[in-house]
C-alpha positions in Angstrom: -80.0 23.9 8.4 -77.8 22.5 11.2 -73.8 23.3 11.1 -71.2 21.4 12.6 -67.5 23.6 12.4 -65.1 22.3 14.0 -61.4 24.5 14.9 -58.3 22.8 15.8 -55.6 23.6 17.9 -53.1 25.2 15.7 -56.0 27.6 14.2 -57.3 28.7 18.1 -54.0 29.4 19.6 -51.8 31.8 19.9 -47.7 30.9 19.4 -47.2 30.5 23.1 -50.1 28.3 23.4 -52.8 30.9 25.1 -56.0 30.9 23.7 -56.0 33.3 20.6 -59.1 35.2 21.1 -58.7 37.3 17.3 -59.3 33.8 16.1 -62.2 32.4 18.6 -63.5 36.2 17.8 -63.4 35.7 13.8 -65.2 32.3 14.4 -67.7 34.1 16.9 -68.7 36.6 14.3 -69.3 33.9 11.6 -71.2 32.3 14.2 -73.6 35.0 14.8 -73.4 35.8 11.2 -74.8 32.1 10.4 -77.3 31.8 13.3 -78.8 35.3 12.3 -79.6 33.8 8.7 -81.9 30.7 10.7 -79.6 28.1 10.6 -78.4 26.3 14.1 -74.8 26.1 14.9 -72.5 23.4 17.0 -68.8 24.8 17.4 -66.2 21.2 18.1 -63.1 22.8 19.5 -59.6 22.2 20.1 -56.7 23.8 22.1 -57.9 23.4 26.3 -54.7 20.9 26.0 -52.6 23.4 24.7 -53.8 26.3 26.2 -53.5 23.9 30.0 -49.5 23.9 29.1 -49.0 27.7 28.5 -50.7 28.6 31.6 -48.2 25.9 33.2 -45.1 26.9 31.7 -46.0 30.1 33.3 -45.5 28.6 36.5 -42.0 26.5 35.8 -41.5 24.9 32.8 -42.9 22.8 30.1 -44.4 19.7 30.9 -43.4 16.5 29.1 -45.5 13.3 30.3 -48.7 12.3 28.8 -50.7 12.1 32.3 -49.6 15.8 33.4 -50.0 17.2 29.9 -54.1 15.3 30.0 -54.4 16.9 33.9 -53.6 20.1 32.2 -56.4 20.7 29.9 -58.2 21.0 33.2 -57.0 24.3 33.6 -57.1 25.0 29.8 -60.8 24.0 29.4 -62.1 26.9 30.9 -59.6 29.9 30.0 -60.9 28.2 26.4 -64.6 28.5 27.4 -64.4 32.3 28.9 -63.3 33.5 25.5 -65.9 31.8 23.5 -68.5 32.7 26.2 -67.2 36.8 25.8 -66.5 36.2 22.0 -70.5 35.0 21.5 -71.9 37.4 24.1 -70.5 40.4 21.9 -73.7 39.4 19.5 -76.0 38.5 22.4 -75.3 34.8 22.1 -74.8 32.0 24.9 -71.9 29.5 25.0 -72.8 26.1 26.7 -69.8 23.4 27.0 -70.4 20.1 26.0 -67.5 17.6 26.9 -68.2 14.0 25.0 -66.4 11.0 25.4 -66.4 8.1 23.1 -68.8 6.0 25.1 -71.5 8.6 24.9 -71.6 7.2 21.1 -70.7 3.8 22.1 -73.5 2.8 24.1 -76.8 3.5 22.9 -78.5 5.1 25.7 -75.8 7.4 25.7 -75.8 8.3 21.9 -79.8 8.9 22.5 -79.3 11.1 25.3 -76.3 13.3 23.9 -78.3 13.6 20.6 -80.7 14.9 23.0 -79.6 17.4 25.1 -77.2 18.8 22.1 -80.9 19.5 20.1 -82.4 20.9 23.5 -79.7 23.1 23.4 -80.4 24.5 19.6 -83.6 24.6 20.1 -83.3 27.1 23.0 -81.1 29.2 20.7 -77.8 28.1 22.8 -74.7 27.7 20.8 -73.0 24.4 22.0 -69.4 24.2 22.4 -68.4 20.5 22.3 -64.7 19.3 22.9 -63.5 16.0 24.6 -63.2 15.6 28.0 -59.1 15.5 28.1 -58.6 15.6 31.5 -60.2 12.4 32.2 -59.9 10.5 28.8 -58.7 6.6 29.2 -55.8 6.8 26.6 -57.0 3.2 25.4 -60.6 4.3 24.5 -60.5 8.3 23.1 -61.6 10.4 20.2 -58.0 10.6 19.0 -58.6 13.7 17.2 -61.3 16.5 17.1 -62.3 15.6 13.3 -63.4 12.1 14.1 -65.5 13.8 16.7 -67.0 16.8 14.7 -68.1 13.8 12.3 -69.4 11.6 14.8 -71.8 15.2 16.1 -72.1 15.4 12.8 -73.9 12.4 12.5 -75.1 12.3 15.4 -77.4 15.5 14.5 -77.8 14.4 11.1 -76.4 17.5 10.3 -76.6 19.2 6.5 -72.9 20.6 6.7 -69.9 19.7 8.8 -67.5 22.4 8.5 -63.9 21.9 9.4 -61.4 24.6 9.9 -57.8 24.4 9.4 -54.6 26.4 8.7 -54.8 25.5 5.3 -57.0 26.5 2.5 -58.1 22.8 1.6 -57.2 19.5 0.6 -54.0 20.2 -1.7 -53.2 17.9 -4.6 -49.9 17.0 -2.7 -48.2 18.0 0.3 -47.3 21.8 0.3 -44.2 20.6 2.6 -42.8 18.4 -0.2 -44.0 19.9 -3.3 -44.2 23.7 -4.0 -46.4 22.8 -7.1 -49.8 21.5 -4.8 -53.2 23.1 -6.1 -56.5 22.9 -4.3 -58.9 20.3 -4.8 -62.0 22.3 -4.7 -64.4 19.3 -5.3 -64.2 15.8 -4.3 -67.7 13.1 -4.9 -65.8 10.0 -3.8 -63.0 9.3 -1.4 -60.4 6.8 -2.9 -56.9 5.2 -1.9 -55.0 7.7 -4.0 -57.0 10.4 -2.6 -56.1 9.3 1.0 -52.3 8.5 0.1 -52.1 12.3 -1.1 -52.7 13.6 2.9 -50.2 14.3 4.5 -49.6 13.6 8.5 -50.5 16.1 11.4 -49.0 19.7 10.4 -48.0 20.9 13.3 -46.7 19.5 16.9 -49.4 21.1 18.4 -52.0 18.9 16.3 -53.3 15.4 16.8 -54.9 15.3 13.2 -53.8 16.8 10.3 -55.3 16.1 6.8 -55.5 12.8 6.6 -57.6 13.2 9.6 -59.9 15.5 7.9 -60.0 13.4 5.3 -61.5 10.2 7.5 -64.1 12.9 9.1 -65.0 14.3 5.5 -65.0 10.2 4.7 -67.5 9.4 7.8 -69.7 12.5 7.7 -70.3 12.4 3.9 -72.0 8.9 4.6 -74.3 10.1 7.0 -75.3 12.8 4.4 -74.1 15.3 4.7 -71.9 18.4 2.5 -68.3 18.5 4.0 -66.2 21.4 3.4 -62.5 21.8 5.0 -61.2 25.6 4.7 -58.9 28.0 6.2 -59.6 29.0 9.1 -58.3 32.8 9.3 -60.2 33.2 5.7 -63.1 36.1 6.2 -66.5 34.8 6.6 -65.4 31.3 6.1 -68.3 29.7 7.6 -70.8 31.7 5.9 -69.4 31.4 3.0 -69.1 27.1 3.2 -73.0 27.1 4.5 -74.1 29.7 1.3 -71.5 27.3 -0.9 -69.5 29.8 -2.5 -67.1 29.1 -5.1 -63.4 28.8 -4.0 -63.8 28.5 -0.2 -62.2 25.6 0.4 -62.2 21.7 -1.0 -66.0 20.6 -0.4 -67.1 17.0 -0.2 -70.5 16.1 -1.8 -72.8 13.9 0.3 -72.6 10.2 -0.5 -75.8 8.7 -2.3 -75.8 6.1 -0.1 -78.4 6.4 2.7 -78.1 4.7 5.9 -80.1 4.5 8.9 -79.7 6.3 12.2 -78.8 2.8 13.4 -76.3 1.4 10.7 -74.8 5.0 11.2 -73.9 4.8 14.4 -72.8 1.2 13.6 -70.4 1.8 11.2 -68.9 4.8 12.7 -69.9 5.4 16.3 -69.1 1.8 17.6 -65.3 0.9 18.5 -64.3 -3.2 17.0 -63.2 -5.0 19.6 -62.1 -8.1 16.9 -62.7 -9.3 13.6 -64.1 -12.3 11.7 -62.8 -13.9 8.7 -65.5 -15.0 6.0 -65.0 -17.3 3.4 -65.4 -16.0 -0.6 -69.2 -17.0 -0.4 -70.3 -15.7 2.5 -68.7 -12.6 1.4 -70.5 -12.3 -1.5 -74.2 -13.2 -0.1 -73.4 -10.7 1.9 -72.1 -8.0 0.3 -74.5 -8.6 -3.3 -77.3 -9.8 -1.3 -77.8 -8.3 1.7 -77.9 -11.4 3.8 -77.0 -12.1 7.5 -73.3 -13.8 8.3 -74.1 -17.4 9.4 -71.4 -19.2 11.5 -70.9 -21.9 7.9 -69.3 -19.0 6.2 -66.9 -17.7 9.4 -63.4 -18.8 8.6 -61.6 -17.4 11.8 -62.1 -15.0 14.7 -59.5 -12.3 16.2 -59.9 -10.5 19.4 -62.2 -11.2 23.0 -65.6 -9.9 22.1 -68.8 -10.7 23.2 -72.5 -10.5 22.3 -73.3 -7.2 21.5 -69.5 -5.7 20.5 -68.9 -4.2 17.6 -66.6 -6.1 15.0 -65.1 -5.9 11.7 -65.6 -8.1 8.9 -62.6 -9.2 6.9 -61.9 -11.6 3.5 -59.2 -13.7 2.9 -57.1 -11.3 1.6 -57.4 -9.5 5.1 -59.0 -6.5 3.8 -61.9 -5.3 5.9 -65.0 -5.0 4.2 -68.2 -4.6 6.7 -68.6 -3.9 10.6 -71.1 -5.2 12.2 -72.4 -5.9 15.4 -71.5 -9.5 17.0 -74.2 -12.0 18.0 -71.4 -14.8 18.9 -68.7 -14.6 21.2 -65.3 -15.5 20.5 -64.4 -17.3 23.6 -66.7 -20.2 22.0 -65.6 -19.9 18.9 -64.3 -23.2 19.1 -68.6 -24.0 19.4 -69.7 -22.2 16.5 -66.8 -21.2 13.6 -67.8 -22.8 10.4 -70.6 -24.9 11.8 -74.1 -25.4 10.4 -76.9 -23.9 12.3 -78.2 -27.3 12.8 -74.9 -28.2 14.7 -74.7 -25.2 17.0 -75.4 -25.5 21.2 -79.1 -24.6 21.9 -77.9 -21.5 23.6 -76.0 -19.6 20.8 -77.4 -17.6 18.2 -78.0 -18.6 14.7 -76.1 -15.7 13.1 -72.4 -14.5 13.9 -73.6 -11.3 13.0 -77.6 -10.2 11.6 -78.6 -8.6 8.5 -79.9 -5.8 10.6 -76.9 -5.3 12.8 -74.2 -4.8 9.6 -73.1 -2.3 7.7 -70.9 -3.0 4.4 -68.3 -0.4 3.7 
């Protein structure tokens, strides 16, 4: 079995923002624990941002602006690194840093070749560390948060179990900080509205996600197939306990029927929308209970500068999105193709907005 487990920041540092290497130790062991039974392991981690700022404050001050607080994982990255290289070493194991950014799903190539070398790496009996690459992240095209990118390695692997570690022993029933009353959830088959309106926001200052986060990753990873579990992350033998799937260890997500293709996969969650179209009610339902493509009859209106090839969503009416897909028309001549017939389109344009093959309803 492959394992993705992802940490977050709150759960790998210590109060003053240094790496906490009791906790990268705990995870180490359950690493070594896991890979020791067979099974291949990918570790997604927070905390080089974090851990960038201590070591700065150490040297005047807290920094407060967005472009020296990126610069600083820099510095972090590495002082993160060294403790998971000694904590992995400890049972003979090797540490090799990964750093994705979101165009290494984006474009195919990319996605091929990352899917690649993060196999290569298993296969030679590495564990990979994988984190974003902070210090040089466009703020306009990022992750945003370490669960949507333990999902999309997740995927990317086709991974059996995605694992994701918090400081909080699952998805509670409401939010602890408002309601003294919130149970687990210890089993969830299908991710609803009222599900999603029950997480809360990011639970500490030190976190981009937070549950509702977790939730979206459980959400994205469940459709590529595989068992999601988020746990506590200072629980003993957490992540041997989720891959055995023992009772009580945290709220676990069963994988969705619903099999998709490598492809559609990376489609519907690897690709970024750069706009939308609006259908009309029947091309909405021949595609959605019939499985057709979206011809340019049944396109009511188009939002955002894409071209052939981006990635957009599909939307109804009401505005609700309802598929993504991948564009084969581009909206600068929308004023060319929007609710024509195929027999009334320019020779050089396609005769589908967006192909069968090429979308994904969700």
């Amino acid at each position: 079995m492959r394992v993705v487990v992802k940490i977050g920041t709150s759960s790998v540092t210590a109060r003053d923002g240094s790496v906490d290497a009791m906790a990268v130790g705990r995870l180490c062991d359950d690493v070594a624990l896991v890979r020791s039974n067979g099974h291949g392991v990918v570790v997604v981690t927070s905390g080089a941002v974090t851990a960038g700022v201590a070591a700065a404050m150490a040297l005047g001050g807290r920094p407060t602006d967005s472009v020296t607080l990126q610069a600083l994982s820099a510095i972090g990255q590495p002082r993160l690194m060294r403790v998971y290289e000694d904590a992995l070493a400890r049972s003979g194991l090797l540490a090799g840093q990964v750093l994705l950014a979101p165009l290494d799903f984006a474009q195919r190539q990319r996605y091929l070749h990352a899917r690649e070398t993060l196999s290569r790496l298993l296969e030679l009996g590495v564990v990979p560390i994988v984190n974003e690459n902070d210090a040089v992240a466009d703020d306009e095209l990022r992750f945003g948060d370490n669960d949507r990118l333990a999902a999309l390695v997740a995927h990317l692997l086709r991974t059996e179990l995605l694992v994701l570690l918090t400081d909080t022993v699952g998805l509670l029933s409401a939010d602890p900080r408002r309601d003294a009353d919130a149970t687990l959830i210890e089993e969830v088959t299908e991710i609803d509205h009222a599900l999603e309106e029950a997480a809360g926001g990011p639970a500490s200052e030190a976190a981009r996600g937070g549950m509702a986060s977790k939730l979206a990753a459980a959400k994205m990873a469940s459709w590529a197939g595989a068992r999601v579990v988020i746990a506590a992350a200072n629980r003993p033998g957490v992540l041997a306990d989720a891959v055995a799937g023992a009772p009580g260890v945290g709220t676990v997500f069963t994988a969705h029927k619903r099999s998709l293709s490598a492809r559609k996969l990376w489609i519907a969650f690897a690709l970024r929308p750069i706009g939308r179209i609006v259908v009309d009610d029947g091309a909405r339902r021949a595609l959605t209970e019939h499985g057709r493509s979206l011809l340019p009859a049944g396109v009511v209106a188009v939002s955002g500068a894409f071209v052939a090839d981006d990635a957009v969503e599909l939307a109804g009416g009401d505005g609700a999105v309802f598929a993504k897909g991948i564009a084969r028309l581009p909206s600068g001549r929308a004023g060319e193709w929007v609710g024509r017939r195929s027999s009334e389109l320019p020779d050089d344009l396609a005769s589908e907005a967006v192909h069968r093959d090429d979308l994904v309803v969700l």
